[in-house]
NUZADO-84542 format. One record per residue (C-alpha): x, y, z; residue in three letters. Coordinates in steps of 0.001 Angstrom, whole numbers, plus 500000, padded with zeros to 6 digits. Each point is the difference from the previous one (the first is absolute). Layout:
<sites>
XYZALA
...
</sites>
This chain:
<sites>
500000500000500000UNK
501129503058499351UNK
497809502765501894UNK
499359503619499734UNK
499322502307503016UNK
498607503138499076UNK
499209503168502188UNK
498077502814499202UNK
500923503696501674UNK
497525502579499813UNK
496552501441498871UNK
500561499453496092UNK
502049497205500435UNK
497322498139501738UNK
497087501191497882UNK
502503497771497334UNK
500199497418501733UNK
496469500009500331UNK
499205498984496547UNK
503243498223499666UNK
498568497522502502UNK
496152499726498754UNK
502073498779496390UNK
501596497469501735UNK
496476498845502090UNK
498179499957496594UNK
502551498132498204UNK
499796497204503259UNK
496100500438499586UNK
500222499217495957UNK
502255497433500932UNK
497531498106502342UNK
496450500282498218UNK
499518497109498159UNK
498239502467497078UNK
502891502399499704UNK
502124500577497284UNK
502375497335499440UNK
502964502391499424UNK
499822500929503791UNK
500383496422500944UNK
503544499577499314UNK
502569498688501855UNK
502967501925498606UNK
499361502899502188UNK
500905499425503497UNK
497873501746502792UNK
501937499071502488UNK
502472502146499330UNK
498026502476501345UNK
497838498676502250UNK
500160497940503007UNK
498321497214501696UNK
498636500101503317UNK
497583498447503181UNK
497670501773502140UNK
499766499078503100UNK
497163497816499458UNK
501874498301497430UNK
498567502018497266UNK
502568499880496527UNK
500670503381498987UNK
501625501843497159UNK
501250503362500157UNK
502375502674498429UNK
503439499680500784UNK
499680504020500876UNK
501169502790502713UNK
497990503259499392UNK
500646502956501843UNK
497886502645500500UNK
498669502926501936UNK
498227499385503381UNK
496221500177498446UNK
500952498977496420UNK
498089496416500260UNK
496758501915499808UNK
497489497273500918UNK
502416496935500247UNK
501145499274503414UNK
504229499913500104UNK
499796495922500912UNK
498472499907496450UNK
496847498058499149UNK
501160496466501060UNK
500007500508503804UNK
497335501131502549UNK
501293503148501314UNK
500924499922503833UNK
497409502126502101UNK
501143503434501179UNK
498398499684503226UNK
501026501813502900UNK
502768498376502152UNK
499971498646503528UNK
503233501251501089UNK
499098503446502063UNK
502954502519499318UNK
498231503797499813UNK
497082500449502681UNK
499341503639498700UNK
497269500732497026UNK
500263497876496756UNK
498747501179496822UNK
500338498351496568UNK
500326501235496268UNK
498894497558497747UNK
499769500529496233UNK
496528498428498185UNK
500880496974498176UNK
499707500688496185UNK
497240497723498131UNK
500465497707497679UNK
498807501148496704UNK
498045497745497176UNK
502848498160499044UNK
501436499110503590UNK
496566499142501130UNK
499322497280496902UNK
503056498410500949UNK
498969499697503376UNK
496571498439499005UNK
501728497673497876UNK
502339498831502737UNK
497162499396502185UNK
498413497923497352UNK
496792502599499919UNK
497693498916497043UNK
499738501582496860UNK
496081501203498783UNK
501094497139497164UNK
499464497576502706UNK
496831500824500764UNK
500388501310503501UNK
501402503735499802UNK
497267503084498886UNK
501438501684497027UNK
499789503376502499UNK
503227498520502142UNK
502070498176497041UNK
503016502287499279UNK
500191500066496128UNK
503581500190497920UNK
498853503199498257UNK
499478501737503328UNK
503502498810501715UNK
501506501095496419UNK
498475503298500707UNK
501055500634503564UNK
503377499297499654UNK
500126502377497148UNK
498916502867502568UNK
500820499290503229UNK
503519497982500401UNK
501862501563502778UNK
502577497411501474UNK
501496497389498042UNK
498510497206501722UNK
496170501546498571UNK
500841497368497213UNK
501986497523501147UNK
498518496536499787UNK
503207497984501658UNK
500518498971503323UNK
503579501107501758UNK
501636498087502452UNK
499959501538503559UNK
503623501078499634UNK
499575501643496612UNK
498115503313500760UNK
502546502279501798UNK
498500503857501467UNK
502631501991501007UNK
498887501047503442UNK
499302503834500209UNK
500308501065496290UNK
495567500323498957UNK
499315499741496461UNK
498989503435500196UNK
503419501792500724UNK
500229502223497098UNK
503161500952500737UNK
501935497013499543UNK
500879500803496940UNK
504070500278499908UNK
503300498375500750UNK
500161501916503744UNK
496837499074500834UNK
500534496228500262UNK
503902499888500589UNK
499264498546503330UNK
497137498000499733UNK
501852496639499385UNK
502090500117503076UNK
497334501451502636UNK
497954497982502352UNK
501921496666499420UNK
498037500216496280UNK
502807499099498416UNK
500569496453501347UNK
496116499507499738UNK
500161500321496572UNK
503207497731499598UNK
498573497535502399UNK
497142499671497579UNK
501859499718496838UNK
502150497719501716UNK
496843497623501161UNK
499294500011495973UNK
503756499349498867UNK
500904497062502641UNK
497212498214498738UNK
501058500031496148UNK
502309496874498930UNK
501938502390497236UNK
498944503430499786UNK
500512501312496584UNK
499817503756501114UNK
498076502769500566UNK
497399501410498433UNK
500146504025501957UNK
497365502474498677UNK
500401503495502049UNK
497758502950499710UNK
502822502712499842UNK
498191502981499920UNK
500260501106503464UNK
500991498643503114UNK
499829496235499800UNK
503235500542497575UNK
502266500267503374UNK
497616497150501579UNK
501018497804496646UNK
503577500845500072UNK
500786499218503570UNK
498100496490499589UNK
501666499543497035UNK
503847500395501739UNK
498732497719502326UNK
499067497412497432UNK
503355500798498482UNK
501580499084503009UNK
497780496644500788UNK
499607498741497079UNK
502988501362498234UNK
500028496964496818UNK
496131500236499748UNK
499547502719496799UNK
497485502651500401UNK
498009501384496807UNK
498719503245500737UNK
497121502036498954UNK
499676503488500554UNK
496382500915499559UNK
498189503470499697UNK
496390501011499927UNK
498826502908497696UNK
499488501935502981UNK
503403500367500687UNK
500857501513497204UNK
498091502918500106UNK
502121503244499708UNK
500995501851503282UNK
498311503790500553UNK
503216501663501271UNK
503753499242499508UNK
500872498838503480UNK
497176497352499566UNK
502267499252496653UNK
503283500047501796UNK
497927497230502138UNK
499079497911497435UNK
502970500202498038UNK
502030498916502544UNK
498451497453501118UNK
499477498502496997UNK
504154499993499216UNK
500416498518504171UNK
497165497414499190UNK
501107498845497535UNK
503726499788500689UNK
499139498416503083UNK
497831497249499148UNK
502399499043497110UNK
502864499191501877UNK
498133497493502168UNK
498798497910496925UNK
501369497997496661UNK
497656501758497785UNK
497182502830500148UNK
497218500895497715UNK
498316503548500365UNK
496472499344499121UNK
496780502304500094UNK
499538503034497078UNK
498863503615500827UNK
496601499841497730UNK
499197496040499670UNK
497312501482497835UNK
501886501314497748UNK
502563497503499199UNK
500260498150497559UNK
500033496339502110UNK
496160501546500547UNK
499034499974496165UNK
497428497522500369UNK
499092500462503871UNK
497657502699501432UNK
502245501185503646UNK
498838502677502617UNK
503267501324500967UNK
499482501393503412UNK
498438495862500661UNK
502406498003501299UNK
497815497168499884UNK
500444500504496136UNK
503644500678499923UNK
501462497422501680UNK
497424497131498215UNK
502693500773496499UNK
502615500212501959UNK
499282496425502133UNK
499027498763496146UNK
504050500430499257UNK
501077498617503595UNK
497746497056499147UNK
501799499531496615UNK
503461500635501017UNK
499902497608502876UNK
498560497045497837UNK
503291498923498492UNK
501134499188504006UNK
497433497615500436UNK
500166497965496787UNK
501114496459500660UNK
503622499721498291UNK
500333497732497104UNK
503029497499499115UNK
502070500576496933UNK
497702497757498022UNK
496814500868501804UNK
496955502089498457UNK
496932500989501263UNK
496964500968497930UNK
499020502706502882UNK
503099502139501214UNK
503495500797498272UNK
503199501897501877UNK
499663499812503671UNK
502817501428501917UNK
500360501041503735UNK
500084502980501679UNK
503928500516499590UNK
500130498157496669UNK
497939503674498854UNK
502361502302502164UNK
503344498400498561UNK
497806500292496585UNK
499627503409499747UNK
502276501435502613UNK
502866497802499930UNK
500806500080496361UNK
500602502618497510UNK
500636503463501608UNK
499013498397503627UNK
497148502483500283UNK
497941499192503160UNK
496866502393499047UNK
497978498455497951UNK
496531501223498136UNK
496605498744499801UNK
497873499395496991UNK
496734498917499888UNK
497178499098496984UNK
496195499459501420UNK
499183498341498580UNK
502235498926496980UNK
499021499655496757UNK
499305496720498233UNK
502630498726498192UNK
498458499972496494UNK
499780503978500463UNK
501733502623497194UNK
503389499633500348UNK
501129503698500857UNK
497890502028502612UNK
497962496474500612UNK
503111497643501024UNK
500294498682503334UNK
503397501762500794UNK
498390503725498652UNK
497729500038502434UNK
502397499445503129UNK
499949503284501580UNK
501519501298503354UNK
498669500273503427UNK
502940501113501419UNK
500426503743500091UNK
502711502407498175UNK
500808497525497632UNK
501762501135496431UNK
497333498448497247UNK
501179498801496645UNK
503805499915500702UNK
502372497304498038UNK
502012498178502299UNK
501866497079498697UNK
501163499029503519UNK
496352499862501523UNK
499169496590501940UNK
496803498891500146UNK
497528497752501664UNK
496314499852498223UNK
496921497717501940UNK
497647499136497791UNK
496374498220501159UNK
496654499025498327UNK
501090501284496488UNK
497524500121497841UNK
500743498289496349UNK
497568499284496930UNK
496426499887500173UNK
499827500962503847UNK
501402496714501305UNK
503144500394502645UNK
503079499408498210UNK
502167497692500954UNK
503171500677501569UNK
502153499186496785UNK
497735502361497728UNK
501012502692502718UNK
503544499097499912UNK
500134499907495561UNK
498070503721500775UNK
502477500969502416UNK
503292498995498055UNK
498581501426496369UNK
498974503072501497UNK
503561500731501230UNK
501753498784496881UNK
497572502713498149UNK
500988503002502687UNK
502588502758498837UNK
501568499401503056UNK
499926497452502586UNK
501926499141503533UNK
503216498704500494UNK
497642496883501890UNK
496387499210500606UNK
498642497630502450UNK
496271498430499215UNK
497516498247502346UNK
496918498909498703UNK
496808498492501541UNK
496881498986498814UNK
497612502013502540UNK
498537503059499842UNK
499370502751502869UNK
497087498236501652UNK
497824503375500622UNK
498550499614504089UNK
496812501541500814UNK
501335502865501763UNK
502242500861497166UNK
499048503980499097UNK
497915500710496931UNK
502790501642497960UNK
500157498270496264UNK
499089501873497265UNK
496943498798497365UNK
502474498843497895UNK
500836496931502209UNK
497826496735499831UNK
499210497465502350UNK
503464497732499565UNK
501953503422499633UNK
500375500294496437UNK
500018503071498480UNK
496620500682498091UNK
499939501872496225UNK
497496502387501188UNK
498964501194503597UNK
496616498346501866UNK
497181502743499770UNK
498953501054503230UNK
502674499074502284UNK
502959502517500820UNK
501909497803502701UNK
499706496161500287UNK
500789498268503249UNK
500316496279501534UNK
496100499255498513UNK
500883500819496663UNK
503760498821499695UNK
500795496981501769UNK
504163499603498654UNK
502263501623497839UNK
503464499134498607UNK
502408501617501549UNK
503763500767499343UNK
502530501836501688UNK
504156500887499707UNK
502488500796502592UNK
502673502012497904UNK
503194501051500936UNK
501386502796497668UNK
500629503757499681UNK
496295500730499722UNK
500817500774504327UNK
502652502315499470UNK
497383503262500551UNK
498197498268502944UNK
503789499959501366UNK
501105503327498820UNK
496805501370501776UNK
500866498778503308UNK
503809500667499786UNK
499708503666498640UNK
497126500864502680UNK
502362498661503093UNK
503105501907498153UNK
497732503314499687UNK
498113499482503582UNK
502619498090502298UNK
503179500079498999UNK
500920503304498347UNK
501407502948502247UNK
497429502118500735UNK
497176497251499311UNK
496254500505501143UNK
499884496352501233UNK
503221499498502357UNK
497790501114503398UNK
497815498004498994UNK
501936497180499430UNK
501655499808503360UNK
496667500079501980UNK
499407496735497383UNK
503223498835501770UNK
502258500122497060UNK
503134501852500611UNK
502625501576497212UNK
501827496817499370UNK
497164497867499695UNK
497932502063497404UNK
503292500303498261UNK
500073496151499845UNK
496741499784498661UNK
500572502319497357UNK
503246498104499021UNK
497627496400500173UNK
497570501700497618UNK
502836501710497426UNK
501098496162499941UNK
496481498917498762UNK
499960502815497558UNK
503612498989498652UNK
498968496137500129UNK
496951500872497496UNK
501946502844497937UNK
503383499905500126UNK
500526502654498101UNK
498210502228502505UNK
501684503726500769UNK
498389499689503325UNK
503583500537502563UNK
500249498175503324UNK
501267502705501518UNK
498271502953501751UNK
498955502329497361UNK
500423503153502326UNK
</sites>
């Protein structure tokens, strides 16, 4: 076995590891109904990987994410921090007498379970449905209404979760409420790691989750590094570093549209820019490889040509970004072949640091690597310019350079639940002839390209947001003219698409890099700058900002050698 643990850190980062999740429950769901389809049946794609077997105390089996989240106090809206497994202990009043003076308590008002929650729940308690005969149509909680409500009213990521955590996967930090607007920079959560014994919580939970593995194949780290759980992530992360110091740790750096929204004075820049350049140099050197993920205007992109995306919803952000996770992480949990083996449902699985020594161990050694996306792809029978499968891989990751020729690019593509002629799923060697010919016909192409295929689509869960365009039918193929009368399609209407995703490691970074090197130059290291007072109440003195800036002129140099961009001070 080779196992992944993977931990979630912050608001966005949770919300994507929300939907992450509910793809993984619907593909076990597909999986066990004897009427589902046949290409979510297989046996090439190992769950356990990701998931772990357990017993209840009343000897109950269960199976749950192999997962840490961490959160705000308060983030778990409805969900109790024990998860949904266990009976929470009562909070009753204890017997030991310690105060004798006048006792008052504060007690927030549990939040309700919405539509969605509360069908769950009926279903776990084996409620009947008005199809058997014994429910009044007035109390049966239809699909179109749950649709509906999450569409409106998601607050907290677990508003549309449909797995169960273990007990010790839900982590609140302890005096940080979900409604602390101002934890929103590097400062702010510098010390949250290390105060109130937090810090060897947290390890002693991720530590419950690794001693249990028989060969962990890495880490799968997705961080919210917007604000203050960037300093939370780092210090965990040097303390993984230190543990687990052979175990590899691929790192996603994640940002909600709200994030980016543009500062109204310049000391709120100064802020932002700075923290951006200390985030980011700090969660890199704790990690093999990082991929920035989450765009400005998801709306507006072009991985959103055939999706429909409210960008101030998080609940619709993070469902395209979770789509990519999903696809990236496939190749990890294919079962490996022999030299002389085939299978007719997956092609190219590699491990967690088979894709890091991919793409950052070769070539230029360029640990930042891009993320493109196409949801869904196009068939392969499509026109072979704007139409081919490889065109319409665009990026999630922000800053990027588009269109630029580099013949020492590396590159690993996912592709899943293709479709090829007439409609029907194409098999993994038509995706494979596709793949190949479409390279051999590009201008240019990368020094080396690494391809996993599988057979499955994107299983679309219930609780999945309505965001596909009317150009996208019920299997996810792309339609020749748009369905009258609908504007956005959701879980009713689309129940998988085909799916494909690249990790790329090329100079398309270098002005994500520049970005955060010039504004740490101009703000933090520069005589004079705006940012060094700043800086030190951060905690970072002279000779550590200066190191920084030295780690990130490397990065730049590593991607573009033939960058002017000095070392040195530039006083």
């Amino acid at each position: 076995m080779r196992e992944i643990v993977t931990i979630q850190v912050g608001g966005f980062a949770n919300f994507i590891g929300s939907h992450f999740w509910n793809f993984q429950d619907e593909m076990l769901g597909l999986a066990a109904d004897p009427y589902g389809d046949p290409l979510f049946k297989t046996h090439s794609l190992n769950m356990d990987v990701i998931y772990r077997t357990g017993e209840m105390p009343q000897g109950t089996l269960t199976y749950t994410p192999r997962l840490l989240s961490i959160d705000f106090q308060g983030s778990l809206g409805s969900m109790s921090s024990k998860g949904t497994l266990y009976k929470e202990c009562s909070n009753g009043p204890s017997e030991v007498v310690t105060w004798t003076g006048n006792v008052s308590t504060h007690a927030s008002e549990p939040h309700k379970k919405n539509l969605f929650l509360q069908s769950l729940y009926r279903e776990e308690q084996n409620v009947p449905s008005i199809n058997g005969g014994t429910k009044d149509s007035q109390n049966e909680i239809q699909d179109t209404d749950i649709v509906n409500c999450l569409d409106k009213e998601v607050q907290f990521w677990t508003d549309f979760s449909k797995v169960h955590y273990h007990p010790q996967s839900l982590y609140e930090i302890n005096g940080l409420w979900m409604d602390a607007q101002e934890f929103d920079n590097y400062g702010v959560g510098r010390d949250v790691f290390t105060g109130n014994l937090r810090g060897e919580e947290i390890c002693d939970r991720l530590r419950f989750f690794v001693e249990e593995c028989d060969h962990i194949q890495g880490f799968q780290f997705i961080v919210d590094d917007s604000g203050g759980f960037s300093p939370v992530a780092s210090d965990f992360l040097e303390s993984i570093a230190d543990e687990h110091t052979n175990t590899p740790v691929l790192l996603y750096a994640v940002r909600g549209p709200g994030s980016h929204m543009n500062p109204r004075s310049r000391k709120q820049t100064v802020v932002r820019d700075l923290h951006d350049a200390i985030s980011f140099s700090r969660l890199s050197s704790f990690c093999k490889m990082i991929v920035p993920v989450g765009l400005p205007f998801s709306s507006r992109s072009k991985a959103s040509t055939f999706l429909n995306i409210e960008d101030e919803n998080p609940y619709h952000c993070s469902a395209v970004c979770a789509a990519a996770l999903h696809s990236t992480s496939l190749p990890f949990r294919m079962e490996p072949l022999g030299p002389t083996g085939d299978s007719s449902d997956v092609s190219g699985a590699v491990d967690v640091n088979g894709i890091i020594h991919m793409l950052a161990g070769q070539s230029r050694q360029n640990m930042v690597a891009s993320l493109d996306v196409a949801m869904p792809c196009p068939s392969l029978t499509g026109r072979q310019d704007e139409q081919s499968l490889l065109g319409n891989l665009q990026p999630v990751t922000p800053e990027v350079a588009e269109n630029m020729d580099d013949l020492q690019a590396v590159e690993s593509v996912t592709v899943h639940g293709a479709i090829g002629s007439e409609g029907h799923r194409a098999t993994v060697s038509e995706v494979k002839n596709a793949i190949h010919g479409a390279y051999e016909r590009a201008i240019t192409r990368p020094m080396f390209c690494h391809l996993s295929v599988a057979r499955c689509p994107l299983p679309i869960p219930l609780p999945f947001p309505s965001i596909f365009g009317n150009l996208i039918g019920q299997q996810g193929e792309l339609l020749g003219s748009p369905i009258l009368g609908s504007v956005s399609r959701g879980s009713l209407n689309v129940h998988s698409i085909p799916m494909a995703a690249r990790l790329r490691s090329s100079c398309d970074i270098l002005p994500f890099l520049e970005n955060r090197l010039g504004n740490l130059r101009k703000f933090g290291i520069e005589r004079g700058s705006a940012g060094t007072e700043l800086l030190r109440s951060w905690g970072f003195g002279k000779d550590e900002v200066e190191d920084m800036g030295e780690t990130l002129s490397k990065m730049v140099r590593t991607v573009d050698p033939q960058s002017d961009i000095s070392s040195s001070d530039s006083d």
